[in-house]
C-alpha positions in Angstrom: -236.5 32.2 -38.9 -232.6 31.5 -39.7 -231.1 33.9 -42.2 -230.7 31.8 -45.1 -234.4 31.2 -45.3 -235.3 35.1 -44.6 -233.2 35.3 -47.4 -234.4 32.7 -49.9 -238.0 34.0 -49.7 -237.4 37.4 -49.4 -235.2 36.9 -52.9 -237.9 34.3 -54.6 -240.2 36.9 -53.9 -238.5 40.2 -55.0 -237.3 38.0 -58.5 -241.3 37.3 -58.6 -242.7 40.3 -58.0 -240.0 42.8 -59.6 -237.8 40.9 -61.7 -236.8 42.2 -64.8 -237.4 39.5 -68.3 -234.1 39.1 -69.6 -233.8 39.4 -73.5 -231.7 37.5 -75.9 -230.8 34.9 -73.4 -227.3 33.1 -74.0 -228.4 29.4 -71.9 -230.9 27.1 -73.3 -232.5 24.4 -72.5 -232.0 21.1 -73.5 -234.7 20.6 -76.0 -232.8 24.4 -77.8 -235.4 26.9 -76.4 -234.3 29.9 -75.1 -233.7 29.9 -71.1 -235.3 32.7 -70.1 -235.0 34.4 -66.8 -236.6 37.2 -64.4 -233.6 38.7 -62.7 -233.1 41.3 -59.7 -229.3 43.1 -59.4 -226.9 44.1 -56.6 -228.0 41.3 -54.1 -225.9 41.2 -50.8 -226.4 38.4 -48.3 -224.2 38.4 -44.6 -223.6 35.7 -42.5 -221.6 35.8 -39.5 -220.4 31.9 -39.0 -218.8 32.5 -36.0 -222.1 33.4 -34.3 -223.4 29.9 -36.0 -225.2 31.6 -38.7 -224.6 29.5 -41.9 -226.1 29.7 -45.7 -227.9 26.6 -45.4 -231.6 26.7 -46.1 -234.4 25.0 -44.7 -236.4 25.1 -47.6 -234.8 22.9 -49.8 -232.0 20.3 -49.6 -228.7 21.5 -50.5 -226.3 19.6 -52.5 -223.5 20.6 -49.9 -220.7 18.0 -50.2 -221.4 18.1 -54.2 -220.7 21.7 -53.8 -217.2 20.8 -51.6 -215.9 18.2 -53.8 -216.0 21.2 -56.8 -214.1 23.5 -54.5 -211.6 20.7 -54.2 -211.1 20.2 -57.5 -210.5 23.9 -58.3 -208.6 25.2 -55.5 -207.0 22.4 -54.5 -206.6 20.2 -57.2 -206.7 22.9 -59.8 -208.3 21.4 -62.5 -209.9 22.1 -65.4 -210.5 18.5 -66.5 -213.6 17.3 -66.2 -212.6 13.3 -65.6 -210.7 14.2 -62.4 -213.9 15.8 -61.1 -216.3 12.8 -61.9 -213.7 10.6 -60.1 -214.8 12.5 -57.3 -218.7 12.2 -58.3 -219.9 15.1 -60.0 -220.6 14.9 -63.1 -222.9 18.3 -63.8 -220.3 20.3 -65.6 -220.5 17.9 -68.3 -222.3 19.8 -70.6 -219.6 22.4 -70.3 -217.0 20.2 -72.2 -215.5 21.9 -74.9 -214.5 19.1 -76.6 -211.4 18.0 -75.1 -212.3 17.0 -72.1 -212.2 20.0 -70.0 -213.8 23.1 -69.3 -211.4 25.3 -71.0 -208.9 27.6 -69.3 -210.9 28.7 -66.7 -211.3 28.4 -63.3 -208.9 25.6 -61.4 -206.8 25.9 -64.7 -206.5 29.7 -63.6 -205.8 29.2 -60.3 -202.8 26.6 -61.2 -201.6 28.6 -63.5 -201.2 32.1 -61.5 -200.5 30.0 -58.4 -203.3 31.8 -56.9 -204.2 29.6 -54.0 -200.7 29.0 -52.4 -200.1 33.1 -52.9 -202.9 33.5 -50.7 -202.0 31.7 -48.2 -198.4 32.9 -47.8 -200.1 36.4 -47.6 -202.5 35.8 -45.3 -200.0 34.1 -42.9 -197.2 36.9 -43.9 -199.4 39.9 -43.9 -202.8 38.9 -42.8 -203.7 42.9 -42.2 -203.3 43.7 -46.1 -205.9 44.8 -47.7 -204.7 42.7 -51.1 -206.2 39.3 -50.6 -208.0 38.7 -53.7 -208.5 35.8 -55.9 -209.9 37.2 -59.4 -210.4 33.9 -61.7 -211.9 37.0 -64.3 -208.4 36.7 -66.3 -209.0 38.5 -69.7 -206.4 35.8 -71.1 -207.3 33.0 -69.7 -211.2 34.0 -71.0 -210.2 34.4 -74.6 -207.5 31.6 -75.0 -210.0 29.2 -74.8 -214.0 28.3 -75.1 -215.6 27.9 -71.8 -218.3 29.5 -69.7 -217.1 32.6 -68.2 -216.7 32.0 -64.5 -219.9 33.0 -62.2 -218.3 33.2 -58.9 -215.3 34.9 -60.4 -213.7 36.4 -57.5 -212.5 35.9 -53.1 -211.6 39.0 -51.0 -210.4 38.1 -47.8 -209.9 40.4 -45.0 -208.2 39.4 -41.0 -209.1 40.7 -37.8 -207.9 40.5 -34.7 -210.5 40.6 -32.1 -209.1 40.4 -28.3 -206.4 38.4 -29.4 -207.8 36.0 -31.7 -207.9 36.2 -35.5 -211.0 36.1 -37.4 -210.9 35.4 -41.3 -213.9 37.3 -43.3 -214.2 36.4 -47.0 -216.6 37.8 -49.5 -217.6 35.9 -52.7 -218.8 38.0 -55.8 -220.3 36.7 -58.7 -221.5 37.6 -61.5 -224.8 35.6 -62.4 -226.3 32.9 -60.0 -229.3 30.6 -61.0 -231.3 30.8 -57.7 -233.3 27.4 -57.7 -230.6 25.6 -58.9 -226.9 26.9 -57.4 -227.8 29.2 -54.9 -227.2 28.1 -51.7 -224.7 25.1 -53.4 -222.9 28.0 -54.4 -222.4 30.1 -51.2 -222.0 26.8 -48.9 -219.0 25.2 -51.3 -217.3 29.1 -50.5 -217.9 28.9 -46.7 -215.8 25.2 -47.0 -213.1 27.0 -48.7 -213.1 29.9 -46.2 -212.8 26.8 -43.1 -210.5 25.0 -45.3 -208.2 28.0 -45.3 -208.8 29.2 -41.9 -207.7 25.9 -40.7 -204.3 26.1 -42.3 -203.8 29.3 -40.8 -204.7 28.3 -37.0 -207.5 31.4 -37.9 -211.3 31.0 -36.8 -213.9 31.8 -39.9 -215.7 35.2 -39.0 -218.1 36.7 -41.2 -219.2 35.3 -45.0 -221.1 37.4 -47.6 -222.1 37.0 -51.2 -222.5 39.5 -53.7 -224.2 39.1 -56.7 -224.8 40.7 -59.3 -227.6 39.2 -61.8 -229.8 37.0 -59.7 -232.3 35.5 -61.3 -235.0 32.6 -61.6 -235.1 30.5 -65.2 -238.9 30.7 -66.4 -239.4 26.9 -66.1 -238.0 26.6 -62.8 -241.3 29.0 -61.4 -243.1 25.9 -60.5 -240.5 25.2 -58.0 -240.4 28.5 -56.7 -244.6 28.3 -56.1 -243.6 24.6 -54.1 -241.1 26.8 -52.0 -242.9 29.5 -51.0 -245.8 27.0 -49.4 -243.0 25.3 -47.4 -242.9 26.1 -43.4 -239.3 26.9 -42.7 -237.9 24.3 -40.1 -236.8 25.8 -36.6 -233.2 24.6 -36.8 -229.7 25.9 -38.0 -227.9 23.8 -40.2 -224.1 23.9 -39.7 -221.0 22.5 -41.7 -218.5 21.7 -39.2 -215.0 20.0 -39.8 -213.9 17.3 -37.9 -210.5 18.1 -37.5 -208.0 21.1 -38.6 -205.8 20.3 -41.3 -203.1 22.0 -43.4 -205.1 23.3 -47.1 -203.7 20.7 -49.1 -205.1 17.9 -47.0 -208.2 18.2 -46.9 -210.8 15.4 -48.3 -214.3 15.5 -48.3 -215.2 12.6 -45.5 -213.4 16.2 -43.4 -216.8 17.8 -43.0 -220.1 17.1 -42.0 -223.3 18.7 -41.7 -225.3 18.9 -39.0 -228.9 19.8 -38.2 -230.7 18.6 -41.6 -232.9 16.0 -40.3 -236.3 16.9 -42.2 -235.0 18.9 -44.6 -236.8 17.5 -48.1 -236.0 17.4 -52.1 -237.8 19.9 -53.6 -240.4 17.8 -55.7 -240.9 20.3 -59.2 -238.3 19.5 -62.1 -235.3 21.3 -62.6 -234.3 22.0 -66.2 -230.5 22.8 -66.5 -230.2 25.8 -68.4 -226.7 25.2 -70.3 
């Protein structure tokens, strides 16, 4: 069985079994009741992409160029509007609006406005053995100039190796809540696209990706859909997101990658209530 899916039931299963009921939940649903949520802390997931091991589940089909296109529009378009992103055809922050169109000072806005992408990439290519590559979109300024959901994956620490000669870019992604069903694996293949985009302007090969997260947890209507999961056989294949060509950061568009290795890969059939 591929690591994601090890994972993904391993994770449904702990959230299941030993979750904790959250109290006083800040999401709801649509119809105003409470989103509740069983939730398990300090989860750590590795995957070592140049071995060919990539988050991509079996289980479930995973909105992967969705995921890109919102990587796009915060670190390279650096954005906070919410029309530029559904001219690329995503509309699901929508409901995040805060009433002028955007989704407050957060996230692409932070990255424009502490010119945290192209700093980056100037250290990473001027002093790729630092041990200060870090993109923290938690700014305590940014959070209380503005409404908006607090970012989720908040933060990028990026690390290069050489290994005989040949250097190997490792990037871990923290965050701070993740709704399972919903953004799980969307959430830690979008990251994997940044860590190829940027690898790719450097001339570096991706090493190893891992996610950290702190609160992970299952909303209380999406249990049906976990039930439908855990009957699923996992497939014996290894999805892969591949680019097909190396570009400078800036350039990339979204026709740049393709997945492989999906072929029978189904929806999941249960409904999916967005918890906003």
């Amino acid at each position: 069985m591929i690591k994601a899916d090890q994972y993904y039931i391993d994770n449904m299963k702990k959230i299941m079994s030993e979750g904790t009921l959250d109290e006083n939940p800040r999401p709801k649903y649509e119809d105003g009741t409470p989103a509740h949520s069983k939730f398990i802390t300090q989860v750590f997931e590795e995957y070592d992409l140049d071995k060919g091991e990539f988050p991509i589940t079996t289980l479930r089909n995973t909105a992967t160029k969705m995921g890109i296109k919102e990587i796009l529009w915060i670190y390279q378009l650096q954005s906070n509007k919410l029309e530029d992103l559904r001219q690329m055809g995503v509309d699901w922050w929508d409901n995040w609006d805060i009433g002028d169109g955007t989704i407050g000072q957060r996230y692409g806005a932070t990255v424009r406005r502490y010119d945290l992408m192209i700093k980056l990439l100037d250290m990473l290519r001027n002093n790729p053995f630092s041990r200060r590559h870090i993109i923290n979109l938690f700014q305590e300024h940014d959070l209380n100039e503005t409404e908006g959901l607090f970012p989720c994956a908040y933060e990028t620490m990026w690390s290069v190796r050489n290994v005989n000669g040949v250097y190997y870019l490792d990037l871990t992604m923290n965050q701070r809540s993740n709704d399972y069903i919903v953004a799980g694996y969307i959430n830690k293949i979008q990251y994997v696209a940044l860590q190829m985009m940027v690898a790719s302007h450097l001339g570096y090969k991706v090493g190893k990706f891992c996610h950290y997260v702190q609160n992970l947890h299952i909303y209380d209507r999406h249990f049906p859909a976990v039930e439908e999961l855990l009957a699923k056989t996992p497939l014996e294949v290894q999805p892969k997101l591949e680019l097909k060509t190396q570009k400078p950061f800036f350039a990339f568009t979204i026709e740049d990658f393709i997945v492989n290795d999906i072929d029978g890969i189904t929806k999941i059939e249960s409904p999916l209530e967005l918890a906003i």
